[in-house]
C-alpha positions in Angstrom: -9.9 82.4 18.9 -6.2 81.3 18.4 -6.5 79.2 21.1 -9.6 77.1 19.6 -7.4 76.7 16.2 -4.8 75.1 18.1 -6.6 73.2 20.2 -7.8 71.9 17.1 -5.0 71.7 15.2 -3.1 69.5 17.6 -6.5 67.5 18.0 -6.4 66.4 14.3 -2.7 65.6 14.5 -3.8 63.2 17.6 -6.0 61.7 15.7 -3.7 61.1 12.5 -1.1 59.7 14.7 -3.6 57.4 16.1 -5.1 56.2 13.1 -1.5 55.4 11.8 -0.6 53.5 15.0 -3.4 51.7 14.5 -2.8 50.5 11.0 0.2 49.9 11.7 -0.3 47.4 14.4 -2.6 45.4 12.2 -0.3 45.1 9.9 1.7 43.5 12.0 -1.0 41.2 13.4 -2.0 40.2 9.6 2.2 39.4 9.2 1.7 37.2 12.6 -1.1 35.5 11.3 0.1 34.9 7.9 3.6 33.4 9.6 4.8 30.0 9.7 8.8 30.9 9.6 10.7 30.9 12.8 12.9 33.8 11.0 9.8 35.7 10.5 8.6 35.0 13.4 11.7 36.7 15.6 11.5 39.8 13.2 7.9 39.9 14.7 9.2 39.8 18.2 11.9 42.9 17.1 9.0 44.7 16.2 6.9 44.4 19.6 9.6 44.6 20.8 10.5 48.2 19.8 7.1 49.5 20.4 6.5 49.7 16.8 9.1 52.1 16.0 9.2 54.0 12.8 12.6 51.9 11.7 11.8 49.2 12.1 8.1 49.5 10.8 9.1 50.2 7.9 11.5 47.6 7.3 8.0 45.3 7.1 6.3 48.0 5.4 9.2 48.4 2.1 9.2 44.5 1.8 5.7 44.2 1.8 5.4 47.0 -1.2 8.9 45.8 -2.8 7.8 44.0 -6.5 8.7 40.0 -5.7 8.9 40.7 -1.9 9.2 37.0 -0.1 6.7 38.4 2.8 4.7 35.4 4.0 1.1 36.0 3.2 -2.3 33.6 3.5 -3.7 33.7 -0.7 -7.3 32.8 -1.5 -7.3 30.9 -4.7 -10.5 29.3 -5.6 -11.9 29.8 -2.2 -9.0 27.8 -0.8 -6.8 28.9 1.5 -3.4 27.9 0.9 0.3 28.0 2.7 1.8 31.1 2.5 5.0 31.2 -0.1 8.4 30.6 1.2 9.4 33.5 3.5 11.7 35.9 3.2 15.4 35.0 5.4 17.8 36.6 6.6 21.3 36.7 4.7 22.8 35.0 6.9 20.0 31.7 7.2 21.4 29.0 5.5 19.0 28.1 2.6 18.3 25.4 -0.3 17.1 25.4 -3.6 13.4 24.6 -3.4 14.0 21.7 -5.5 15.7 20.1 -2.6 12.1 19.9 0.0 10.6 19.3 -3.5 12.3 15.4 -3.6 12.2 14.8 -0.5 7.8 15.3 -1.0 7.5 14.0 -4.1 9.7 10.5 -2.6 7.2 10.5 0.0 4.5 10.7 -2.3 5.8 8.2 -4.8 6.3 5.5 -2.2 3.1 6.0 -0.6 0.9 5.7 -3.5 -0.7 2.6 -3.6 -0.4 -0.3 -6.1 -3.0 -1.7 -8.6 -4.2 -4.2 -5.6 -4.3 -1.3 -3.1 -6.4 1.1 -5.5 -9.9 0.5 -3.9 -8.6 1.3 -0.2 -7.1 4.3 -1.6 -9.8 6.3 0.7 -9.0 4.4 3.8 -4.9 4.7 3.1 -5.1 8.5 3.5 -5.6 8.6 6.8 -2.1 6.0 7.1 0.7 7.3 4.6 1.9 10.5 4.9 2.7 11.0 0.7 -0.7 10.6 0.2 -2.1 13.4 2.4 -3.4 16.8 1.7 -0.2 18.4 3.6 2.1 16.6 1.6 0.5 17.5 -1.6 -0.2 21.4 -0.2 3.6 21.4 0.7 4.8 20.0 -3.3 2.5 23.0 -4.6 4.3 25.6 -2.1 7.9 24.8 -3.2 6.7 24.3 -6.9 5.5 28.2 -6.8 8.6 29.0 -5.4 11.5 27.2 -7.7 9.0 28.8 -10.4 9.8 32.3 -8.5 13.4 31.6 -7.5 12.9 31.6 -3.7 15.3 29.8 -1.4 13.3 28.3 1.7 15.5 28.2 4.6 17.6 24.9 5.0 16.1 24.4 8.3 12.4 23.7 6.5 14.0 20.6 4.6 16.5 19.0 7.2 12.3 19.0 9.6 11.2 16.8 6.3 14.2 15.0 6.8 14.0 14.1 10.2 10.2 13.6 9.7 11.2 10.6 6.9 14.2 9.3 9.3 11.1 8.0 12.0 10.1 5.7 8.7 11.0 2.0 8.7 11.7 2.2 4.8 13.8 5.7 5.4 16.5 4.5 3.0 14.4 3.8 0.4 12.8 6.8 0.6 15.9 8.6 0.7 17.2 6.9 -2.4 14.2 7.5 -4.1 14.8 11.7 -3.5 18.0 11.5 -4.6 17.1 10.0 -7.8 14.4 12.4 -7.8 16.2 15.7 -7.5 18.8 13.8 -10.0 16.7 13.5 -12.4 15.1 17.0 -12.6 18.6 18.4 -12.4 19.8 16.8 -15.1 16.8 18.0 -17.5 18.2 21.6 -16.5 20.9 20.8 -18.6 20.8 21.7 -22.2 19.8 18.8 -24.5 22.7 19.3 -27.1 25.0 19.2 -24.4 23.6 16.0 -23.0 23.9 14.7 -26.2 27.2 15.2 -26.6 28.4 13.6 -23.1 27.0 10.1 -24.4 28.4 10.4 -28.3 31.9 12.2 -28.1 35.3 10.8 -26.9 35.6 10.4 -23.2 39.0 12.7 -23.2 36.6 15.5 -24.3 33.3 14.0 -22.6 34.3 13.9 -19.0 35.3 17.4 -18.6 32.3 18.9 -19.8 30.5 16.3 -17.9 32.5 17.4 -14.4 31.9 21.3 -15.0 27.7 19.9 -15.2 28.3 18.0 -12.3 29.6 20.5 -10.2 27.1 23.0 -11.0 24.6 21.0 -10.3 25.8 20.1 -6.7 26.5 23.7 -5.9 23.0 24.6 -6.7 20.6 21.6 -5.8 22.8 20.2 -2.7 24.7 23.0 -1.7 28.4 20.4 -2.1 31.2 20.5 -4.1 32.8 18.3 -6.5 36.7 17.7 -7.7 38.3 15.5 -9.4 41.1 14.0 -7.3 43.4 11.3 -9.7 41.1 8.6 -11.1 37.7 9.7 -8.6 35.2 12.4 -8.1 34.6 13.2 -4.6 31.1 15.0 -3.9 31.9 17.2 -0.3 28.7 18.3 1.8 29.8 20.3 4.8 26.0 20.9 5.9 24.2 17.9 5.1 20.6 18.2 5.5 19.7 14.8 6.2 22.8 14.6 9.0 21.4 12.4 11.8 18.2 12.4 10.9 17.8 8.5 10.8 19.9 5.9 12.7 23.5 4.9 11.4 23.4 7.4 8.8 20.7 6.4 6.7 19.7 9.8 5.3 23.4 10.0 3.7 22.0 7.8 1.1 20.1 10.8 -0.5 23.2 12.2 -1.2 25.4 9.0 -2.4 21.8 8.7 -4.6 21.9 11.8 -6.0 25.2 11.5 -7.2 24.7 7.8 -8.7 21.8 9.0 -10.7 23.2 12.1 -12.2 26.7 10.0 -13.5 24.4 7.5 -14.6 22.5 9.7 -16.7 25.5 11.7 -18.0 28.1 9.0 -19.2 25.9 5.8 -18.6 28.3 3.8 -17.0 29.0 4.3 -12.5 31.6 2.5 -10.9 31.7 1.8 -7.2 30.3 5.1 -4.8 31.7 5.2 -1.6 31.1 6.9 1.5 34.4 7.8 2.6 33.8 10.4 4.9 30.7 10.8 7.2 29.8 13.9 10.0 28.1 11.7 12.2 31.4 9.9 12.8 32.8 12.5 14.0 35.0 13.2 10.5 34.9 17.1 9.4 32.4 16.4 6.4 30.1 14.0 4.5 32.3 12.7 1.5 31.7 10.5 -1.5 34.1 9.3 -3.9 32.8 7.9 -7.3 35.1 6.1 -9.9 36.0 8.2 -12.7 37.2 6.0 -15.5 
C-alpha cells in the first residue's frame, strides 16, 4: 500500500533525525566534560543555547575534525588522565606565548624544591609548597606540549598564576626568578652565531643587532615593545599580566627581570633599570628604561 511505504518512509527519517540529535548532544556533553576554558565554556552556553542548531553544531563539529584543532579534550596516556591542551580562543581573547605560564611554573617549582638539609622531608613538604605539587608539575607538562604545538593559552590563564604567586610572602623573588627564567630560554631561541657575535664585535655594530633581538623577543614572550630613545632602551607593556597581582607592584619585577637577564646575556654588561612608568599608579603603561651605553 502507498500509504504503508510512507508511513515508513517518514518513520526511518524520524529515526535518523533522532539518532543524529542524539549524537550530537553527546558531543557536546564530552566537549563540557573535557572543558576547563571559560571561552569554551560560553561557546557551550551558545550552543544550548540555540537548541543545537545545525550552525552552530557544526562550528564544534569542523574544529573537532580540523588537523591541529585546539579543541580541549581529556587524553589517556599510560593510564593517566591528564589536563586537556590549551583550548582553542577566540580572536579577539588576548593570549600569551606558553612560555610565559611556563616561568611563572617552573619559578614556583625551583623555589619550592627543597635544599640538601630538606631532602628527607621531601614527602612531608608536598603537602606545603605549591612548586612541588602534582598540579604544578601537570600544568609545566600542559604548556610544554603546547609551545611544542604553537598554541597560545589565553592571557587570562597566566595573569590566575600570577595572582596565585602575589598571596606568597617571597612573591618578588619568585617573580624575579620567572623573569630570569623566561630570559633565559628566550635567549637560547636565538641563533648561536649571532649570540656570538653580540659579545666579540664592535659595539657600533653590536648593539643594533642586539636591539632588533631584543625587541623580538619582547613582542613574542611578553607581548611589549622596545625602542631606543637617546642613550636608553625603554621596554613598554600596556597589558601587564602580573598588574596588581601583589601589593605595591611587586609582580612588575618579572618584567624589570626579564629585561635585566636578557641584556645581561646579550652584551654582558646592564646599567641601572628603572621603573619609570607603572599602571597601578595610575600612569597609561608599565615602562622600563635600561641604560644603553
Amino acid at each position: 500500500m502507498p500509504e504503508v511505504r510512507i508511513a515508513r518512509s517518514a518513520l526511518a527519517e524520524m529515526v535518523a533525525n533522532l539518532r543524529v540529535h542524539i549524537a550530537r548532544q553527546l558531543a557536546i556533553e564530552e566537549l563540557i566534560h573535557a572543558l576547563d576554558d571559560g571561552v569554551a565554556r560560553q561557546l557551550v552556553a551558545v550552543v544550548r543555547a540555540s537548541h543545537g542548531s545545525v550552525g552552530t553544531l557544526t562550528l564544534i563539529e569542523d574544529l573537532n575534525r580540523r588537523p591541529g584543532s585546539r579543541h580541549p579534550r581529556l587524553k589517556q596516556e599510560s593510564g593517566e588522565t591528564s589536563f586537556p591542551d590549551p583550548s582553542f580562543t577566540s580572536p579577539h581573547v588576548p593570549t600569551v606565548d606558553p612560555l610565559l605560564p611556563l616561568s611563572l611554573l617552573h619559578a614556583v617549582r625551583n623555589v619550592d624544591t627543597p635544599d640538601d638539609l630538606e631532602a628527607e622531608l621531601v614527602h612531608e613538604l608536598r603537602n606545603k609548597r605549591l612548586g612541588l605539587s602534582e598540579t604544578v608539575y601537570t600544568q609545566i607538562r600542559r604548556y610544554t606540549d603546547a609551545a611544542k604545538r604553537n598554541q597560545r593559552p589565553d592571557q587570562e590563564e597566566a595573569v590566575g598564576l600570577a595572582r596565585l604567586i602575589g598571596r606568597r610572602t617571597d612573591a618578588e623573588a619568585v617573580f624575579r626568578a620567572a623573569g630570569q627564567y623566561l630570559a633565559r630560554e628566550a635567549y637560547l631561541t636565538i641563533p648561536g652565531m649571532t649570540r656570538k657575535l653580540a659579545r666579540v664585535l664592535p659595539s657600533f655594530i653590536a648593539r643594533p643587532i642586539v636591539l632588533r633581538r631584543v625587541r623580538r623577543i619582547a613582542e613574542r614572550y611578553l607581548n611589549a615593545d622596545v625602542r631606543r630613545v637617546g642613550g636608553f632602551i625603554r621596554l613598554e607593556v600596556s597589558d601587564s599580566v602580573t598588574l596588581k597581582t601583589a601589593p605595591n607592584s611587586v609582580g612588575c619585577a618579572f618584567y624589570e627581570s626579564s629585561l635585566r637577564e636578557l641584556l645581561r646575556l646579550l652584551v654582558g654588561n646592564v646599567g641601572g633599570i628603572e621603573h619609570v612608568q607603572c599602571k597601578a599608579r595610575g600612569e597609561g603603561t608599565c615602562e622600563w628604561r635600561a641604560e644603553w651605553r
